[in-house]
NULOPA-453719 format. One record per residue: y, z, x of N, C-alpha, C in turn; residue in three letters. Coordinates in steps of 0.05 Angstrom, whole numbers, plus 5000, padded with zeros to 4 digits. Layout:
N
YZXYZXYZXala
...
REM end
This chain:
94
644728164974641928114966640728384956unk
639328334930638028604923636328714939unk
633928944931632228984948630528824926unk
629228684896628028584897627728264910unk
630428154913630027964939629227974966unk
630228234970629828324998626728345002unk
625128464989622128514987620528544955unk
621028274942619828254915616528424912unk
615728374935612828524926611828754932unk
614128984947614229174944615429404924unk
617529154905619029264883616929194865unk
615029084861613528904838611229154840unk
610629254864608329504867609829744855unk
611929794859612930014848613430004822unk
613429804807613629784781610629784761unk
609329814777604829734780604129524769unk
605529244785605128944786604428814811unk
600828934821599928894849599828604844unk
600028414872600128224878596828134896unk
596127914890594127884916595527884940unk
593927904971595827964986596127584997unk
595427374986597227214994598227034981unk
599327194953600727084934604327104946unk
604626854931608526834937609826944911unk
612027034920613927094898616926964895unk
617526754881619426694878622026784855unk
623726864868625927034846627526784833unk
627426734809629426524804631826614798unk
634226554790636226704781637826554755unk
637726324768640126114756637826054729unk
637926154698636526084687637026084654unk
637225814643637925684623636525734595unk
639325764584638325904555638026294553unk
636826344533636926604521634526794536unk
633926924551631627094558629127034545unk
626826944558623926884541621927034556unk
620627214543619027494553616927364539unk
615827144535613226964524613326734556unk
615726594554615626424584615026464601unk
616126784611614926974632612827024639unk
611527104610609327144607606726954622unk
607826644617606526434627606426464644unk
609126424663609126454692607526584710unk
606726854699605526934714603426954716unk
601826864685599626804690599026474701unk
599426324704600026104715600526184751unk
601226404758601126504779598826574793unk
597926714777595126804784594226614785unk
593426344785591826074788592926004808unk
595925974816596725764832597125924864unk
597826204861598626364871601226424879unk
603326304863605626294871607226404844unk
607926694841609026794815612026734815unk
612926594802616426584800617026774772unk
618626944781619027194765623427034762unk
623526924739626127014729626927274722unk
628927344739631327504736634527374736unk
635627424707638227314702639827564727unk
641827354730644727534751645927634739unk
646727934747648328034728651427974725unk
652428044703655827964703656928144722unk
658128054724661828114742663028344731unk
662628534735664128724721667028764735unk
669028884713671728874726671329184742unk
672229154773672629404786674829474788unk
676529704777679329764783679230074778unk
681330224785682330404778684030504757unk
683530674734684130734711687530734719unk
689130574701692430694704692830994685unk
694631054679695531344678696031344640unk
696530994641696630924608693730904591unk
691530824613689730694613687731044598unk
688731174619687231524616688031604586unk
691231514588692731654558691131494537unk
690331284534689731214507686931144503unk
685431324522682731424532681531714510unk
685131784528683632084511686032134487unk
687231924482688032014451691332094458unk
692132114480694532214491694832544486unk
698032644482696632994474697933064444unk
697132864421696732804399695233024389unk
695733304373693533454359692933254334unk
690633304326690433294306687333534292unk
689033544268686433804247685833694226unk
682733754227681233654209680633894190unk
681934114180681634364169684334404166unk
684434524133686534604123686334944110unk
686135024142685935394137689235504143unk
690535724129692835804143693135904166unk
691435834191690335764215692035524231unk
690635354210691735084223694134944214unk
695634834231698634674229698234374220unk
697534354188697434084187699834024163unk
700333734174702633634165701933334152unk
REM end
């Protein structure tokens, strides 16, 4: 559980989105379609009348957690491949 689930209206003060003090906050998550920052918009004013703000927040993805393999680093950083972008009698280009 986040901490804006954990205490929505103390994360919503810290962001300077005061609440009346006996307004509800409902977090939705599960929510259909593309992001709408006009819908939202509703919501909350629609909140202020009803007193009950439902603030959508999408869930974030799944990110893959693992540890880099040793192949994974090599073709990260290029392996130990020179390569020169300058053709001074300095540099070894072929």
């Amino acid at each position: 559980m986040t901490k804006l689930e954990q205490n929505p209206r103390v994360m919503l003060a810290e962001q300077g989105l005061e609440l009346p003090a006996n307004a509800t906050v409902r977090i939705v998550r599960a929510i259909g379609g593309d992001p709408d920052l006009e819908a939202q918009v509703a919501l909350w004013a629609a909140g202020k009348a009803s007193g009950v703000y439902e603030l959508r927040v999408p869930s974030s993805p799944q990110i893959e957690d693992r540890e880099l393999s040793e192949a994974d680093l090599e073709a990260v950083a290029g392996g130990d491949n020179t390569y020169c972008c300058c053709c001074c009698p300095c540099c070894t280009c072929t």
